[in-house]
C-alpha positions as CSV (number, residue, x, y, z in Angstrom):
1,X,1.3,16.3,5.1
2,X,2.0,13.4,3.3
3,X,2.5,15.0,0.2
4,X,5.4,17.1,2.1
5,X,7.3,13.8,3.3
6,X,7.1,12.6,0.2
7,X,8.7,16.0,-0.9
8,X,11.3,15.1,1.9
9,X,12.1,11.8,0.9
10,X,12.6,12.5,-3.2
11,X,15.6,15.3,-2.0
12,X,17.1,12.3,0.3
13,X,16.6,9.8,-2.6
14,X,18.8,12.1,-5.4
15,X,21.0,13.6,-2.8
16,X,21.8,10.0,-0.5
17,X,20.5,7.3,-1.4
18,X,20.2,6.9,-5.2
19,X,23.8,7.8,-5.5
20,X,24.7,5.2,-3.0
21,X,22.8,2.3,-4.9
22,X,23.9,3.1,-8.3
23,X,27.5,2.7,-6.9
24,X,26.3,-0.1,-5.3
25,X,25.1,-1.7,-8.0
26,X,28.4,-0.6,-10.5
27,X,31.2,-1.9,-8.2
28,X,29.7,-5.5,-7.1
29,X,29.6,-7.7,-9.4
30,X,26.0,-9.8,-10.0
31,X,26.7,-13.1,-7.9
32,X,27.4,-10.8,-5.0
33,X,24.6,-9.1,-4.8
34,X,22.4,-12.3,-5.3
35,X,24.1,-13.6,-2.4
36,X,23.3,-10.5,-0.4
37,X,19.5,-10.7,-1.5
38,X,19.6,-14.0,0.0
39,X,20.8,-13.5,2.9
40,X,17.9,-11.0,4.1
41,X,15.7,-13.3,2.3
42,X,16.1,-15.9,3.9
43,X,15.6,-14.2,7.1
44,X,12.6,-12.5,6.2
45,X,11.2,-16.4,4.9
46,X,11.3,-17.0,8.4
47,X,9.1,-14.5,9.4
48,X,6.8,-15.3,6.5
49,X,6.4,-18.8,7.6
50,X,5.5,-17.2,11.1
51,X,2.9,-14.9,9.1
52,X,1.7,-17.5,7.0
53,X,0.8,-19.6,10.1
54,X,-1.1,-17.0,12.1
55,X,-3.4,-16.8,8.6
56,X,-3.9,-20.2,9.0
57,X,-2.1,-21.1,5.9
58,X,-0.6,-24.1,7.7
59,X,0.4,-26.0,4.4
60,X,2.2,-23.1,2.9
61,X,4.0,-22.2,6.8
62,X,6.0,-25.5,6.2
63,X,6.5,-25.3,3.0
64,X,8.0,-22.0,4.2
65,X,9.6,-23.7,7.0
66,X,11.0,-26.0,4.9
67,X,12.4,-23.5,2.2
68,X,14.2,-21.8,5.6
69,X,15.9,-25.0,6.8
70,X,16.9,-25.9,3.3
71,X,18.6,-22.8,2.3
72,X,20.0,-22.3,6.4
73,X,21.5,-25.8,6.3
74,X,22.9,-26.4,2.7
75,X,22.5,-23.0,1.2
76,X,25.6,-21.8,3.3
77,X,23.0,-20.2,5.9
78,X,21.2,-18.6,3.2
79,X,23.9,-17.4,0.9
80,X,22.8,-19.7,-2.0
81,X,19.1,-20.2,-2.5
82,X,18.8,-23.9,-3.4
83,X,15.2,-24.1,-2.2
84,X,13.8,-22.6,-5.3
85,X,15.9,-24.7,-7.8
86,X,13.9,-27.4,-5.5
87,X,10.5,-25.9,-6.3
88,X,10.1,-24.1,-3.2
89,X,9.1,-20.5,-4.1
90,X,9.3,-17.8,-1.7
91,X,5.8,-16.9,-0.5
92,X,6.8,-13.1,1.0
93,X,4.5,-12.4,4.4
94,X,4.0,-9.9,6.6
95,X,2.3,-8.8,9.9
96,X,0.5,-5.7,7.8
97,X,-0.8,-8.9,5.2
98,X,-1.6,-10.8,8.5
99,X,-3.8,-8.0,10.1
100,X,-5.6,-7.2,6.9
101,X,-6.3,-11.5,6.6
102,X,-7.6,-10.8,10.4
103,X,-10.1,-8.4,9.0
104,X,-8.8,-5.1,10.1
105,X,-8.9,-2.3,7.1
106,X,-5.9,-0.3,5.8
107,X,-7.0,2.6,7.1
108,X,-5.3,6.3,5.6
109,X,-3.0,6.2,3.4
110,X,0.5,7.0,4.5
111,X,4.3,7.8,3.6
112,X,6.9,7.7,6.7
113,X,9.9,9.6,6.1
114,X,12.8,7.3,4.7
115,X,10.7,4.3,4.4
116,X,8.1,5.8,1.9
117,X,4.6,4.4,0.7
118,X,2.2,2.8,3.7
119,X,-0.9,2.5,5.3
120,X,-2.0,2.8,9.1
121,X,-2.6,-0.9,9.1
122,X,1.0,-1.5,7.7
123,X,2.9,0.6,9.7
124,X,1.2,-0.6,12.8
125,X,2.9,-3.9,11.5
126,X,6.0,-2.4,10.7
127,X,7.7,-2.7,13.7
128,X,7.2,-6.4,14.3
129,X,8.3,-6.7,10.5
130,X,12.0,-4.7,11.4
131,X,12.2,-6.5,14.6
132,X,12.0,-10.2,12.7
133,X,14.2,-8.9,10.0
134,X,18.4,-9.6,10.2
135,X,19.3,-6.0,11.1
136,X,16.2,-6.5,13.8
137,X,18.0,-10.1,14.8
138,X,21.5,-8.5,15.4
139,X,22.0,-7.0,18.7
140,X,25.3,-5.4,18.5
141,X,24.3,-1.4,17.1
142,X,27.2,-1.3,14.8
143,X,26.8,-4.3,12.6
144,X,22.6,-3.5,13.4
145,X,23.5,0.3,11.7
146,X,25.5,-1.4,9.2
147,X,23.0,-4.3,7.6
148,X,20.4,-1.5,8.5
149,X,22.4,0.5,5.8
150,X,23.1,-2.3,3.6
151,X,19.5,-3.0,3.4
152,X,18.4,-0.2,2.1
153,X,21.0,0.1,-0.6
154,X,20.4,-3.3,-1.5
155,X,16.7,-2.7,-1.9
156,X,16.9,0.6,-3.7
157,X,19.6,-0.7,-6.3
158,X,16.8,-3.3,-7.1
159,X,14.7,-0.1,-7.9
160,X,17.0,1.6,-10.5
161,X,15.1,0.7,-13.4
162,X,11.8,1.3,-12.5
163,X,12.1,4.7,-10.8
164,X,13.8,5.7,-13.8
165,X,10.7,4.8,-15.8
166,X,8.5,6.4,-12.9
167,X,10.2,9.6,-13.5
168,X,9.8,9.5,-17.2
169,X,6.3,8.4,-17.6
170,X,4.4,9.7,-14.8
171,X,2.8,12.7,-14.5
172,X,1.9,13.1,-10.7
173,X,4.3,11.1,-9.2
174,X,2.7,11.1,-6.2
175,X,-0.9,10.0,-7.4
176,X,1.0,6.9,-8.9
177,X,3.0,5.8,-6.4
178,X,-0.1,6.0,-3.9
179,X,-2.7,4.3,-6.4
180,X,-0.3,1.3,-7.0
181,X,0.9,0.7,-3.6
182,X,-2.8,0.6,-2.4
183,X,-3.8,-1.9,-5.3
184,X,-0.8,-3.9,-4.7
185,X,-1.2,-4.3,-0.9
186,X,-4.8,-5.3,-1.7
187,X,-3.8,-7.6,-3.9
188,X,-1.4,-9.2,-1.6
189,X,-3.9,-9.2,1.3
190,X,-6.2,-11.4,-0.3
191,X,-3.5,-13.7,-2.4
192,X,-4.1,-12.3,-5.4
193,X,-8.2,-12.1,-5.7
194,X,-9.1,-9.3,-4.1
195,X,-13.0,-9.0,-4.2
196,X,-14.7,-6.4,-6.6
197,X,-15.0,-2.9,-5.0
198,X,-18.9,-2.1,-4.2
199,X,-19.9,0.7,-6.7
200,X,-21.4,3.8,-6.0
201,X,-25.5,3.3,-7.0
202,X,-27.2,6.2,-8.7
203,X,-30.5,7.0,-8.1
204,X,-33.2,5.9,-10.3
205,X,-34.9,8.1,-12.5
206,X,-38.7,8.5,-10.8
207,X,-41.1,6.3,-13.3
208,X,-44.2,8.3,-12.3
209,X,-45.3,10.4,-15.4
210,X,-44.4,14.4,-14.5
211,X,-48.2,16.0,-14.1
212,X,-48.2,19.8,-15.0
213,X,-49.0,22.2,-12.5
214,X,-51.9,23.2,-11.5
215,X,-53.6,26.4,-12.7
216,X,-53.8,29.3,-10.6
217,X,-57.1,30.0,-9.6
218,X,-57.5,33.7,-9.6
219,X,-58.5,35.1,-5.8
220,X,-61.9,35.8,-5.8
221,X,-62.5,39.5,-4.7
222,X,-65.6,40.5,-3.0
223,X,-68.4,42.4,-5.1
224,X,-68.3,46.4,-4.6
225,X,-71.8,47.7,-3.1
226,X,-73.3,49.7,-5.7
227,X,-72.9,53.8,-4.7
228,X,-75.5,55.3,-2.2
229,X,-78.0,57.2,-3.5
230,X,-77.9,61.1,-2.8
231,X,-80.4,62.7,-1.6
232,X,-82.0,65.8,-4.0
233,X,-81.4,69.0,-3.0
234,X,-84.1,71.0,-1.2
């Protein structure tokens, strides 16, 4: 199943999407495109900070909340990112991270048509995570359909270069893609110490010496009675 959507979404990719990004990326210029990244970045800070309070990281939430207001209020509502030049790094959240800090597992692996590599823990979040994002924010459908689109462009532009090296080098795409986006979501969950996987024990050889069988005793079989005696003839 999942290896058929991801079938599905490789023939949207060549046919739609990459096309799309690469012209995205050759007719706007570089400071455009920053600007654009920072846009839905700063949105999405805002929903980290959220995240990053419901983990109980309450010093990093307002560092968060600070990086928001910064970049809303003198970063030309989030057009320019002056926050970082400050030293306030963006510390990228979501609900999927939140739920795995609350304890609950990734569950099976998962890719959702269009959107790609997930988990069943992760795409429970998912919809909190689109809702708190600026095409999620916008209520009117045509600008929502239109930053919806602009999004993904945007985000798969960023991804030019490496897919390109995915292609070359990998031999099951599909095998990579999985492993990494498992390792990296682990990684995330637990801020960049994830604990060691438990390995599989193997069972210890027996230390009792090996005994040879024991010999076959031979069934006993009961002595023949000696022939009766005939008598002579008369």
């Amino acid at each position: 199943m999942n290896r058929g959507v991801f079938a599905f979404n490789e023939v949207v990719d060549r046919a739609l999407i990459k096309p799309l990004a690469t012209a995205y990326r050759a007719v706007l210029p570089s400071p455009v495109r920053t600007g654009v990244d920072n846009v839905f970045g700063n949105v999405a800070d805002a929903w980290s900070a959220v995240n990053l309070l419901l983990q109980g990281k309450v010093k990093s939430a307002l560092e968060m909340t600070v990086r928001v207001t910064t970049n809303t209020v003198f970063g030309l509502g989030g057009l320019l990112d002056l926050a970082s030049d400050a030293g306030l790094e963006r510390q990228p959240e979501d609900f999927g991270q939140t739920l795995g800090k609350w304890g609950v597992g990734p569950g099976p692996y998962l890719v959702l048509p269009f959107y790609g590599a997930s988990s069943l823990r992760d795409a429970a979040g998912l919809p909190l995570d689109r809702q708190a994002s600026l095409p999620g924010i916008v209520h009117d459908g045509t600008y929502r359909w239109g930053l919806t689109t602009l999004e993904l462009v945007h985000a798969r532009s960023d991804l030019l270069s490496a897919t390109s090296l995915l292609d070359q080098v990998a031999f099951d795409k599909y095998s990579f893609v999985r492993d990494s986006y498992l390792a990296r979501r682990r990684n995330l969950v637990f801020d960049g110490n994830p604990p060691e996987e438990p390995e599989e024990e193997e069972p210890l050889p027996s230390l009792q010496p090996s005994q040879p069988p024991a010999p076959q005793i031979p069934s006993a079989q009961a002595p023949q009675s000696p022939p009766t005696p005939q008598a002579p003839p008369p």
